[in-house]
MDAnalysis code that builds the backbone (N, CA, C; Angstrom):
import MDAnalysis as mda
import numpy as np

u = mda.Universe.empty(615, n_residues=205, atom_resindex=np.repeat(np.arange(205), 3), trajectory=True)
u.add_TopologyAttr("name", ["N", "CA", "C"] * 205)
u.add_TopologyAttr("resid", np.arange(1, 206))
u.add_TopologyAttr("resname", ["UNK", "UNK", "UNK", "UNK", "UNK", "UNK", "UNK", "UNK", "UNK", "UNK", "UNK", "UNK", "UNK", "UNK", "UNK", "UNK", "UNK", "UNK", "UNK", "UNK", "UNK", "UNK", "UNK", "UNK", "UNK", "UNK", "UNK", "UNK", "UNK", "UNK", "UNK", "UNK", "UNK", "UNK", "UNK", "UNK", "UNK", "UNK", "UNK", "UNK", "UNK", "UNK", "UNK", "UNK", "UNK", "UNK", "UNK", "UNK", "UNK", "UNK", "UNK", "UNK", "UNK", "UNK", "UNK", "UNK", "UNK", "UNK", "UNK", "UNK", "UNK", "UNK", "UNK", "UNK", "UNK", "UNK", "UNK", "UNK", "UNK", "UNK", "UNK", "UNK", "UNK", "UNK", "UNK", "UNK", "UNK", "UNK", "UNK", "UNK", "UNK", "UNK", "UNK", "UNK", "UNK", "UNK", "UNK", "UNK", "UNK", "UNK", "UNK", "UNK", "UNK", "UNK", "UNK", "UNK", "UNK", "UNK", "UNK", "UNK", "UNK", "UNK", "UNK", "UNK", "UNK", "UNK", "UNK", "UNK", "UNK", "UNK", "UNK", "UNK", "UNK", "UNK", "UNK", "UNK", "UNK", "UNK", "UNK", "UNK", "UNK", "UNK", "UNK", "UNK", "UNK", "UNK", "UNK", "UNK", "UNK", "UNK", "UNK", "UNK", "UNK", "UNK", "UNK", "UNK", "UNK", "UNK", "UNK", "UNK", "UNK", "UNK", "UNK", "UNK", "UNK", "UNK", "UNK", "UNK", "UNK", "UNK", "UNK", "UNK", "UNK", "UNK", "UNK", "UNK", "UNK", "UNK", "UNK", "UNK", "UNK", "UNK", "UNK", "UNK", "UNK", "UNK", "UNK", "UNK", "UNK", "UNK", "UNK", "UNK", "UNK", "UNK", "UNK", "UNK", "UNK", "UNK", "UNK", "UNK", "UNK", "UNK", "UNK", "UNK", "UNK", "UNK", "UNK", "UNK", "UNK", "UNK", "UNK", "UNK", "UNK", "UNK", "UNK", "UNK", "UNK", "UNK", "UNK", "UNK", "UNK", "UNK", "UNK", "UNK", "UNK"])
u.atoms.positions = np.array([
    [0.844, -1.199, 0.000],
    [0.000, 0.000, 0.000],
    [0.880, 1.251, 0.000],
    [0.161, 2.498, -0.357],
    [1.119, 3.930, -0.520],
    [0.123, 4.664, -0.232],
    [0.743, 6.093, -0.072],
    [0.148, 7.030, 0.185],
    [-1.062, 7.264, 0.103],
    [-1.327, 6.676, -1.485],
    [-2.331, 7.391, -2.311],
    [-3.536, 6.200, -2.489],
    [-3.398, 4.908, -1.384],
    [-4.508, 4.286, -1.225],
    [-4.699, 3.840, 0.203],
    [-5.364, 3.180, 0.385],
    [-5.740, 2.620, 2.065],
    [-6.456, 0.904, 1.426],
    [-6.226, -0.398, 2.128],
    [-6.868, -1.294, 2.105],
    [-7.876, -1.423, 2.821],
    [-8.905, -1.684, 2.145],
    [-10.293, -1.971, 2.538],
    [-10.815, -3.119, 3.381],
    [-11.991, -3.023, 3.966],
    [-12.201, -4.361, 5.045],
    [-12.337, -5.809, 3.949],
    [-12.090, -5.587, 3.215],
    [-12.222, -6.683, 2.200],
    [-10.715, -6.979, 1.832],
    [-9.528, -6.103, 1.991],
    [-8.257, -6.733, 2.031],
    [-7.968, -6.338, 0.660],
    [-8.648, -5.297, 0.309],
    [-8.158, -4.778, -1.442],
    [-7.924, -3.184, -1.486],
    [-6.881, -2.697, -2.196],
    [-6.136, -1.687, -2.361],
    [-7.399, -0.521, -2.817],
    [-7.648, 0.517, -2.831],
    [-8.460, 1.496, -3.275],
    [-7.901, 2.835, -2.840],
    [-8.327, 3.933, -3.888],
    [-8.094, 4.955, -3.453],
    [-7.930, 5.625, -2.229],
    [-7.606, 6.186, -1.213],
    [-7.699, 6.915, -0.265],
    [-9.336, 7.736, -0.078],
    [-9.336, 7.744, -1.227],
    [-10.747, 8.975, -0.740],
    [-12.072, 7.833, -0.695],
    [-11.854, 6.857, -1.138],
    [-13.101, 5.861, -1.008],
    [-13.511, 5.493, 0.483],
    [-12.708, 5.664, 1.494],
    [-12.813, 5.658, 2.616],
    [-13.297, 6.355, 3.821],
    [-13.048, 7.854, 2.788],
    [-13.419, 9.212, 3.616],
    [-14.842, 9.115, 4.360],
    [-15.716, 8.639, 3.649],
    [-17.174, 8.867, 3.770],
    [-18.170, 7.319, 3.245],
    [-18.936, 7.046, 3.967],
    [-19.528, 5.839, 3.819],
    [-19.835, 5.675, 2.196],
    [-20.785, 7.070, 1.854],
    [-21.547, 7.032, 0.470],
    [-20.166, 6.442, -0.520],
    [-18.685, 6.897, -0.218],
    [-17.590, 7.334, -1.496],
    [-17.373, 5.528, -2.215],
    [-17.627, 4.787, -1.266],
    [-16.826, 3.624, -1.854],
    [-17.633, 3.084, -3.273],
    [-18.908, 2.416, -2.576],
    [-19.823, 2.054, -3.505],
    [-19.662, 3.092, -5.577],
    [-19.421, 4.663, -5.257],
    [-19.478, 5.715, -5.892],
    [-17.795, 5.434, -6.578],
    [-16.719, 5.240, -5.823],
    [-15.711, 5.133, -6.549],
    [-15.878, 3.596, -7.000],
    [-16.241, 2.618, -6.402],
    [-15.846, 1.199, -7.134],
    [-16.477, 1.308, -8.539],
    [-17.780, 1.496, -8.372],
    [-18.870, 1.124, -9.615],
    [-19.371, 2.391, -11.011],
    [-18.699, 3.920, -10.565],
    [-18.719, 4.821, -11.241],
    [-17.953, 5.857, -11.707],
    [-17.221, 6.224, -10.636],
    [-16.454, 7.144, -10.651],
    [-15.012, 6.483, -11.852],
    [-14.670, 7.387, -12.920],
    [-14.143, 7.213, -13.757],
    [-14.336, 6.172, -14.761],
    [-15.656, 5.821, -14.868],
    [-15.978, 4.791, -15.830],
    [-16.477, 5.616, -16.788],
    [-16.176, 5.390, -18.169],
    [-16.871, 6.316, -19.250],
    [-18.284, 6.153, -19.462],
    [-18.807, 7.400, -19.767],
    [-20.256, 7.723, -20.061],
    [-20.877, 8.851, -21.375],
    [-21.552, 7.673, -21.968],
    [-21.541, 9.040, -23.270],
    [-23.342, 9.080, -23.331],
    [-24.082, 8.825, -22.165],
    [-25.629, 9.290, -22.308],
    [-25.440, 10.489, -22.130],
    [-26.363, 11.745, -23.006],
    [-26.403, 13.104, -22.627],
    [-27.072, 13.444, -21.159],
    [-28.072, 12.575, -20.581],
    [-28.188, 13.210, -19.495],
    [-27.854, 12.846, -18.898],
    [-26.805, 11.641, -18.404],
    [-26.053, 11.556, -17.144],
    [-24.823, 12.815, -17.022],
    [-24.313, 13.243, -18.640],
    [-23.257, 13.479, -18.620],
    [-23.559, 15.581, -17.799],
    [-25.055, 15.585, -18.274],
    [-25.528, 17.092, -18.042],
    [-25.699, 16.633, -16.445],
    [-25.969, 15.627, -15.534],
    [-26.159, 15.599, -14.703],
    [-24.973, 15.745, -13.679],
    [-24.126, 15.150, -14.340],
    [-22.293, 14.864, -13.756],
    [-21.804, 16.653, -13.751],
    [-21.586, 17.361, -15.041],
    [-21.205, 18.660, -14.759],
    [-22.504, 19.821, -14.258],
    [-23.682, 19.379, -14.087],
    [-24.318, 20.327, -13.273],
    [-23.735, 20.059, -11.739],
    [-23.812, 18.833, -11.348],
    [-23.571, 18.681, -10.158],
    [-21.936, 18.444, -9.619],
    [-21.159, 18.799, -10.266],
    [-19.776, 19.260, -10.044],
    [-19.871, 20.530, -9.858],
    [-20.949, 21.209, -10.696],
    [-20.891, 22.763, -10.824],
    [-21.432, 23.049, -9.130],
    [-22.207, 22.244, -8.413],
    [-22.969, 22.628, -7.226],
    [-21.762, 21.950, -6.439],
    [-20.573, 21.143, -6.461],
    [-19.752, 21.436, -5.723],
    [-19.181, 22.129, -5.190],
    [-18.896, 23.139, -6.232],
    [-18.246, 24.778, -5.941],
    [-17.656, 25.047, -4.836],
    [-16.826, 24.871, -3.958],
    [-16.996, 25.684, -2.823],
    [-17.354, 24.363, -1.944],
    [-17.890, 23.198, -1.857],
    [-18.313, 22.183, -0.894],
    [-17.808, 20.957, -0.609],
    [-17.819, 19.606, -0.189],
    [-17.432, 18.756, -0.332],
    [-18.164, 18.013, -0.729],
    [-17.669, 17.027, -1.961],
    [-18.336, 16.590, -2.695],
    [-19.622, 15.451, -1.815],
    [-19.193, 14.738, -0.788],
    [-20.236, 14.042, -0.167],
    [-21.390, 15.072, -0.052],
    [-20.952, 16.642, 0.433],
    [-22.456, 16.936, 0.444],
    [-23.525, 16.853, -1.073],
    [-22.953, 16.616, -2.103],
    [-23.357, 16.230, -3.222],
    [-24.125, 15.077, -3.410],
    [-23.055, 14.086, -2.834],
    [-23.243, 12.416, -3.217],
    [-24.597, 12.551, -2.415],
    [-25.034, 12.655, -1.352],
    [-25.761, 11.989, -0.256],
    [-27.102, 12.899, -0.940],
    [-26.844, 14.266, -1.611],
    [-28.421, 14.794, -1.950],
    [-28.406, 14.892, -3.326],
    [-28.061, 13.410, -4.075],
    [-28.254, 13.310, -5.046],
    [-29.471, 13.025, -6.001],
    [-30.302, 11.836, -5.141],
    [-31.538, 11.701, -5.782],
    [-31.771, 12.359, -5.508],
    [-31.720, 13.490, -4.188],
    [-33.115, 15.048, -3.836],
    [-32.769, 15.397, -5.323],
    [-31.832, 15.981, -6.025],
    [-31.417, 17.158, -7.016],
    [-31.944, 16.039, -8.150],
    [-31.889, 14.692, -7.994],
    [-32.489, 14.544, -9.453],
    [-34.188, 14.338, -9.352],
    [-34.998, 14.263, -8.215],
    [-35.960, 14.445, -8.392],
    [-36.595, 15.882, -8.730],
    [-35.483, 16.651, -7.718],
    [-35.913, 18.359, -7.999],
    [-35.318, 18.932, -9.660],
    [-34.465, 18.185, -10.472],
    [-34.293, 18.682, -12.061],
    [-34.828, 17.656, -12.571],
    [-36.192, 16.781, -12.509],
    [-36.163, 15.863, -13.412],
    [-35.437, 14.802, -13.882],
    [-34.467, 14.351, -13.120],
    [-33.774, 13.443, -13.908],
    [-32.507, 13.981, -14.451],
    [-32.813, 15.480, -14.603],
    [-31.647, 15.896, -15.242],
    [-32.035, 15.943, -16.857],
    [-33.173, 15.633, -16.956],
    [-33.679, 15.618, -18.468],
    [-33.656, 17.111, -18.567],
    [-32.464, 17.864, -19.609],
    [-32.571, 19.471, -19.886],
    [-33.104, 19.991, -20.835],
    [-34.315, 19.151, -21.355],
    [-35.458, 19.640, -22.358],
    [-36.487, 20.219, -21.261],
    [-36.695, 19.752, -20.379],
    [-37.830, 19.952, -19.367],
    [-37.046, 21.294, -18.647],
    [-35.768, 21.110, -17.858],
    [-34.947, 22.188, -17.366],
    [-35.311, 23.452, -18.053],
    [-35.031, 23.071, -18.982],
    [-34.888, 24.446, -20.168],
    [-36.495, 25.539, -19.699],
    [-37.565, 24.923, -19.743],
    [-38.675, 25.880, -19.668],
    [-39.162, 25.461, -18.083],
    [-37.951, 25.742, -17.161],
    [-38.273, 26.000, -15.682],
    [-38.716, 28.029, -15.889],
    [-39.174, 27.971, -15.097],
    [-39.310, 29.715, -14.736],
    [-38.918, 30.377, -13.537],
    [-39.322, 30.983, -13.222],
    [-38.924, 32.132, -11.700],
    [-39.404, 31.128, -10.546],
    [-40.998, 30.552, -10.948],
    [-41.320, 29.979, -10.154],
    [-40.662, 28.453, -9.977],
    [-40.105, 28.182, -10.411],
    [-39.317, 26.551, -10.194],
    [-37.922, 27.004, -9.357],
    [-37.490, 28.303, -10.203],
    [-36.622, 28.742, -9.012],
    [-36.961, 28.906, -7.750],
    [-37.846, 29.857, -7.553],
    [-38.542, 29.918, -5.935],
    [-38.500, 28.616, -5.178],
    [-39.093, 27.639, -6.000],
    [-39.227, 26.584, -5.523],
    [-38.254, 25.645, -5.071],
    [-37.041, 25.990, -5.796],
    [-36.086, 25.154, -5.690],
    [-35.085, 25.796, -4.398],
    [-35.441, 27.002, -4.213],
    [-34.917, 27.337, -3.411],
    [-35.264, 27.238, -1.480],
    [-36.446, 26.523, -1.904],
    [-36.882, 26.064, -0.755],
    [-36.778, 24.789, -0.200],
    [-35.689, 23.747, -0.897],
    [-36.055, 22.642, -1.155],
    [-35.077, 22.211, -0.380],
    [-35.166, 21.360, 0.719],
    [-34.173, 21.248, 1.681],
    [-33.140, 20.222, 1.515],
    [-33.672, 19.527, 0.502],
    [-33.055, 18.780, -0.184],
    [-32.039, 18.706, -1.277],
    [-31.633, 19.701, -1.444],
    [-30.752, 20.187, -2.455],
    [-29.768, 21.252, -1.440],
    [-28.719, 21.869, -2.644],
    [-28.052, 23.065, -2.322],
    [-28.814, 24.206, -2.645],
    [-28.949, 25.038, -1.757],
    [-29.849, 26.181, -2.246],
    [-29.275, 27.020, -2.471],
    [-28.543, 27.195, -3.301],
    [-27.887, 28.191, -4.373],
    [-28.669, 28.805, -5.187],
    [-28.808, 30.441, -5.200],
    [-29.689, 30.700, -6.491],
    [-28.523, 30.796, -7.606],
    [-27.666, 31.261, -7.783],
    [-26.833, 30.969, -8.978],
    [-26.548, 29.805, -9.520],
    [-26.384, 29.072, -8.735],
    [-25.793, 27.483, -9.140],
    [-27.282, 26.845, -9.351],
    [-28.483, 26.851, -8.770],
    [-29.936, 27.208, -9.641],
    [-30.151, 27.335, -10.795],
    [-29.773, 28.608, -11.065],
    [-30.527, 29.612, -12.103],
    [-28.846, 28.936, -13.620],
    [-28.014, 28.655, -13.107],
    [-27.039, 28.211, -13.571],
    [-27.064, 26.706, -14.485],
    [-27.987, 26.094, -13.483],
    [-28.320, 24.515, -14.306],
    [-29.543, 24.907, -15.191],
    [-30.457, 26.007, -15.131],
    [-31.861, 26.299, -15.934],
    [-30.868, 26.702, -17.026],
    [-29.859, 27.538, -17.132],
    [-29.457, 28.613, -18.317],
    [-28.579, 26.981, -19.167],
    [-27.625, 26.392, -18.779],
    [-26.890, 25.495, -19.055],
    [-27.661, 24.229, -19.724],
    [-29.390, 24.120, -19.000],
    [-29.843, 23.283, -19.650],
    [-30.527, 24.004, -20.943],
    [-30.715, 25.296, -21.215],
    [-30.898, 25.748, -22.692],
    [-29.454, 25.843, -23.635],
    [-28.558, 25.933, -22.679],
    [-27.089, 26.023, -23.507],
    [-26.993, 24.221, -24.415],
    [-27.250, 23.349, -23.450],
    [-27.583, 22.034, -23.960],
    [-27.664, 21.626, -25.333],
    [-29.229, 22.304, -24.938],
    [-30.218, 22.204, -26.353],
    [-29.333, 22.682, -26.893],
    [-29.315, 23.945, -27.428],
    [-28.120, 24.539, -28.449],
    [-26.912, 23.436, -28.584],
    [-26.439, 23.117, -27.775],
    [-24.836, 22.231, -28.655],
    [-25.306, 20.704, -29.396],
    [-26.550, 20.588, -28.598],
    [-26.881, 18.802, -28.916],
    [-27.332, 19.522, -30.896],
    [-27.622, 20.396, -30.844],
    [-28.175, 21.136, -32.564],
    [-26.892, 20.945, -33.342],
    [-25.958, 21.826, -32.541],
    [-25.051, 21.914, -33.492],
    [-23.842, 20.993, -33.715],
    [-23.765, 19.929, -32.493],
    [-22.787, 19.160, -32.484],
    [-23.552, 17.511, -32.426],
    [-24.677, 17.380, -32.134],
    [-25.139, 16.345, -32.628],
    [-25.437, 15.700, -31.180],
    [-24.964, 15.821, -30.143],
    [-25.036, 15.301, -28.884],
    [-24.023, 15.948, -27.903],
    [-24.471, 15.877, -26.210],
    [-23.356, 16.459, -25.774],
    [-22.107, 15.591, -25.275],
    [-22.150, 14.480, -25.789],
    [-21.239, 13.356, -25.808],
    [-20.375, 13.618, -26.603],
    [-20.510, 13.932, -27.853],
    [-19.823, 13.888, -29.262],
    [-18.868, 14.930, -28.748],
    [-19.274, 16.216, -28.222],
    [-18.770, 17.626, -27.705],
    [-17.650, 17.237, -26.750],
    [-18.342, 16.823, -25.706],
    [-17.172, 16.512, -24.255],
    [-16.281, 15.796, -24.653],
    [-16.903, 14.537, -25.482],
    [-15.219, 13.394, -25.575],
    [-14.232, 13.865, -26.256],
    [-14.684, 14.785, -27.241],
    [-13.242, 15.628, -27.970],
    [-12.274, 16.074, -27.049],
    [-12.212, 16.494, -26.005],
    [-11.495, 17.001, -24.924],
    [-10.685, 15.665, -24.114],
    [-11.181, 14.090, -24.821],
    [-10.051, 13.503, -23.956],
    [-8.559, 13.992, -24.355],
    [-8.028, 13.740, -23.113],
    [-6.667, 14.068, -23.363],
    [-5.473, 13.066, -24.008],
    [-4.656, 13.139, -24.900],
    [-3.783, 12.173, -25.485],
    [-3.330, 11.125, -24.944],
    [-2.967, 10.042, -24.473],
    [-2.494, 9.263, -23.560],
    [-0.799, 9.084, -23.084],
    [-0.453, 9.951, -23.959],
    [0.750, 10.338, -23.619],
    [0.908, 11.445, -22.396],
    [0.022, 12.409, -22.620],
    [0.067, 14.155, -22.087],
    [-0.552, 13.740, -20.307],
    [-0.867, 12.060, -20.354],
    [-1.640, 12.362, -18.765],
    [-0.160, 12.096, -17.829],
    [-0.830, 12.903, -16.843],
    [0.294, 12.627, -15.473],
    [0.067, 12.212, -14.494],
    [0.865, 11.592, -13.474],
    [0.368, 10.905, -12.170],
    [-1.259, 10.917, -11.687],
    [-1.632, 10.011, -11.568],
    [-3.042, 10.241, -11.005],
    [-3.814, 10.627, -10.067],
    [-4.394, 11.861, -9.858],
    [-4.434, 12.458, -8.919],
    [-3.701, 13.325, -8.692],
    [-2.796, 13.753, -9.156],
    [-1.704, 15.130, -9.325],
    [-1.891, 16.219, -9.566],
    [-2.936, 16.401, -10.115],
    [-3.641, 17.638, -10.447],
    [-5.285, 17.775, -10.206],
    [-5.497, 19.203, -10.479],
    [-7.080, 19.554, -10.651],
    [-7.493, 20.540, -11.543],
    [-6.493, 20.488, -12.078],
    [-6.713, 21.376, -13.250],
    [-5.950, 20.801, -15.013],
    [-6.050, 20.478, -16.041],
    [-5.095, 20.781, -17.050],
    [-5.473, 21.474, -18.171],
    [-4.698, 21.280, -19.065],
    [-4.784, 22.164, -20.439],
    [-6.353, 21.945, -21.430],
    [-6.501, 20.530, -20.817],
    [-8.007, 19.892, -21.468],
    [-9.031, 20.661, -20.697],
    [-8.497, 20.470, -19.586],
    [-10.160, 21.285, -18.833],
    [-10.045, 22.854, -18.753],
    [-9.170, 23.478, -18.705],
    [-9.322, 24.139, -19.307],
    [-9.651, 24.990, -20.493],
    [-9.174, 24.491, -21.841],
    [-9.500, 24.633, -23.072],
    [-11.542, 24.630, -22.972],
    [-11.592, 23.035, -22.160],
    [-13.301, 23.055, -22.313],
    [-13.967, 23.916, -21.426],
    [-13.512, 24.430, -20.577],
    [-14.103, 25.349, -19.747],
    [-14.324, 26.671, -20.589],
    [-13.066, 26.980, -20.949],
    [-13.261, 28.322, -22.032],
    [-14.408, 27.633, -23.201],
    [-13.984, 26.921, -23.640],
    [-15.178, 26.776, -24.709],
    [-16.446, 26.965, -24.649],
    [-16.779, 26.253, -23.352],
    [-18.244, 26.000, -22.917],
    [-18.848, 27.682, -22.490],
    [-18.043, 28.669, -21.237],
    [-18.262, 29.623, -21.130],
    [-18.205, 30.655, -22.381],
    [-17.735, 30.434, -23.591],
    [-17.962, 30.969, -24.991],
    [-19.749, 31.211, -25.059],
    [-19.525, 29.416, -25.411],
    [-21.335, 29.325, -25.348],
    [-22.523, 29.831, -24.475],
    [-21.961, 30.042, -23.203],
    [-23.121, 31.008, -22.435],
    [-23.137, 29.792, -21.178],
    [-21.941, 28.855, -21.126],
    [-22.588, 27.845, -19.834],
    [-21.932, 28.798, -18.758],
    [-22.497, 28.619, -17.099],
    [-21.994, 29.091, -16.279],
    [-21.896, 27.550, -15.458],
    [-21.191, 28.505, -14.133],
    [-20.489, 27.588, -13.300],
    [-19.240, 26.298, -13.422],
    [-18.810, 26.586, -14.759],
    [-17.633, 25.580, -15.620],
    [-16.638, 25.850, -15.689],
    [-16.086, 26.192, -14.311],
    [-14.602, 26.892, -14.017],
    [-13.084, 25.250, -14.945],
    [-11.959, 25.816, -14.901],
    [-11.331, 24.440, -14.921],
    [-11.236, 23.764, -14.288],
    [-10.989, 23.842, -12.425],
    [-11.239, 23.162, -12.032],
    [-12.420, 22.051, -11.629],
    [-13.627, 22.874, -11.981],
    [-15.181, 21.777, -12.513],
    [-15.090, 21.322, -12.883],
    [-14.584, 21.830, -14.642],
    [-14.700, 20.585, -15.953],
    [-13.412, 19.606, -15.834],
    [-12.167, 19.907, -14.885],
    [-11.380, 19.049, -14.725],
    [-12.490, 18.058, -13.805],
    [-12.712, 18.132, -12.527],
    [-13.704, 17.281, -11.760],
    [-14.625, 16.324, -12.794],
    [-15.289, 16.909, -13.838],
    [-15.846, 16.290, -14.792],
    [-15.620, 15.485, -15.474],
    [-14.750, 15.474, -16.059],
    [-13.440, 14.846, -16.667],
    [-13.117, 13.515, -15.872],
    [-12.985, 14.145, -14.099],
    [-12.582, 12.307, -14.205],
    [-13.569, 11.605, -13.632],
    [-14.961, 12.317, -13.464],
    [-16.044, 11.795, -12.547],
    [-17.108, 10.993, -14.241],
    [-16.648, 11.442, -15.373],
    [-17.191, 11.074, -16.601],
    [-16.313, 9.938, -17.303],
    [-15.079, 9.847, -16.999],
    [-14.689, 8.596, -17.601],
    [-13.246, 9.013, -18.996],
    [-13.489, 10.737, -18.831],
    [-12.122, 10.996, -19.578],
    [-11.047, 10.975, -19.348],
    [-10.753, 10.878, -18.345],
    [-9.391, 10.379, -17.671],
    [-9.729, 9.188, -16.379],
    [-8.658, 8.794, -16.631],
    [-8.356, 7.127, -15.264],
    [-7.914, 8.188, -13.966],
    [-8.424, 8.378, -13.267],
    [-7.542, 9.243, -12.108],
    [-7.550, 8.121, -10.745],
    [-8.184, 7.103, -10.997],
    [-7.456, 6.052, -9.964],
    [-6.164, 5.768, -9.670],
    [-5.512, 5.733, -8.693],
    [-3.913, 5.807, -8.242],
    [-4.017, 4.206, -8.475],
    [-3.103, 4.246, -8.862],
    [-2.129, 3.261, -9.782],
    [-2.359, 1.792, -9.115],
    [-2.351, 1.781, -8.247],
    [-2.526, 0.225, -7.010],
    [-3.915, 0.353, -6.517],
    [-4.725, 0.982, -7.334],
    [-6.390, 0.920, -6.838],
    [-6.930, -0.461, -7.536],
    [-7.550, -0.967, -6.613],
    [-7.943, -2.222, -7.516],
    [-9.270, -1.742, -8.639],
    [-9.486, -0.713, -8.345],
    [-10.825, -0.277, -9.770],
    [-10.030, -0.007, -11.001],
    [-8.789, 0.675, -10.481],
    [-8.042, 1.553, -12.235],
    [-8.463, 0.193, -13.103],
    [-7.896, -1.171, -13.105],
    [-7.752, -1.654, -14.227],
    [-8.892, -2.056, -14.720],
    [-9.971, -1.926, -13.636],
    [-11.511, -1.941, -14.303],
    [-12.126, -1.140, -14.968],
    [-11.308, 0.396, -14.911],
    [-11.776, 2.058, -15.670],
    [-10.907, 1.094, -16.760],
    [-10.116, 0.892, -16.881],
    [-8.680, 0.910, -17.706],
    [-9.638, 0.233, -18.866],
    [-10.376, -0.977, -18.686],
    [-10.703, -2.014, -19.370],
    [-12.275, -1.246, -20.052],
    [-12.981, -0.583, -19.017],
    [-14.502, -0.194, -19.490],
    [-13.820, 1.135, -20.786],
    [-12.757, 1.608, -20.707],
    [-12.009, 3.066, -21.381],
    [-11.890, 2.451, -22.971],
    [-11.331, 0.793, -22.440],
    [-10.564, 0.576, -23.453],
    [-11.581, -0.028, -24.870],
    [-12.819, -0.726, -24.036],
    [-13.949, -1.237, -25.010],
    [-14.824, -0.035, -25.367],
    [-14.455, 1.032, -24.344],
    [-15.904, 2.364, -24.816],
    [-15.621, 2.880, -26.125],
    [-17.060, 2.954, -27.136],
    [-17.049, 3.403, -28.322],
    [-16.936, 5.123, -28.190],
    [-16.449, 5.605, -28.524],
    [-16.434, 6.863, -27.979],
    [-16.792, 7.666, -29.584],
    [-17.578, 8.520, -29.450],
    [-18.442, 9.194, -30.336],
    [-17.824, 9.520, -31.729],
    [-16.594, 10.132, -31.514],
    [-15.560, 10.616, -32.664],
    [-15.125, 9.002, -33.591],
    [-15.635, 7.995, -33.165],
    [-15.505, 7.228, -33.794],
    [-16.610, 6.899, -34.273],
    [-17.479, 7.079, -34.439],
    [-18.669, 6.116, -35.307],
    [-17.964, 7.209, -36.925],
])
């Protein structure tokens, strides 16, 4: 074992942070860095990185179904024609983060949506362009920021998305399956490694 994992009551190597918090393990074994190219998980993954902001991500994990019952699913056709009053509403909702920006942020982002799924065909097709070369990655977990998430952060804030700092769309990045950020002796990496290696990824059809 090293630094950058802890063994589990099961006697197997895993990240360090799978341990932090009851919800993390289940969340790192079975999701975290596995690729995903449905549009609304993927609108669901960077809205709710975006409501990290500032928090720790368990407070995320644990009011996750609240936020997907309170956006629908995350379906951002429906998002899109929320109004003042869904805001109000959402802001009462004890079940969520009550952010009015980070709010009013997933309503604007789910019309930004619509717009890219028009012009780029899906928001899968969009995000996976931004994997990074497999040469250019570095230690895992070494960073929270790079040149990829950045680049997509600027891009996206072009388009009118908010809350998509680099360090978000980096978070995105490895909570979506574009980078392996499992430390090296995690017993999941070679299971990202393997789901990475069969995923059809959009730029290819």
């Amino acid at each position: 074992m090293n630094e950058e994992t802890i063994v589990g009551s099961d006697g197997k190597e895993r990240c360090r942070w799978s341990d932090a918090a009851p919800e993390f393990k289940a969340y790192h074994d079975s999701e975290w860095g596995f690729p995903v190219s449905d549009d609304r998980r993927l609108f669901e993954k960077v809205c709710l990185e975006g409501f990290q902001s500032g928090l720790s991500w368990r407070t995320i994990l644990v009011k996750r179904e609240n936020f997907r019952a309170a956006f629908h699913d995350f379906d951002f056709e429906k998002i899109a024609r929320f109004t003042q009053r869904d805001v109000n509403r959402l802001l009462k909702d004890e079940g969520i983060v009550r952010h009015r920006g980070k709010i009013e942020a997933v309503i604007n982002n789910a019309k930004m949506a619509i717009d890219l799924c028009k012009q780029e065909g899906s928001l899968s097709a969009f995000f996976w362009r931004y994997e990074p070369e497999a040469k250019k990655l570095v230690e895992p977990q070494a960073v929270s920021i790079s040149a990829e998430s950045t680049a997509l952060s600027k891009d996206l804030k072009k388009m009118g998305w908010k809350f998509v700092g680099p360090t978000t769309a980096y978070a995105f990045m490895q909570a979506m399956g574009m980078v392996n950020d499992h430390a090296e002796a995690c017993v999941t990496r070679p299971k990202v490694e393997r789901a990475r290696k069969n995923f059809k990824r959009p730029c290819d059809n």
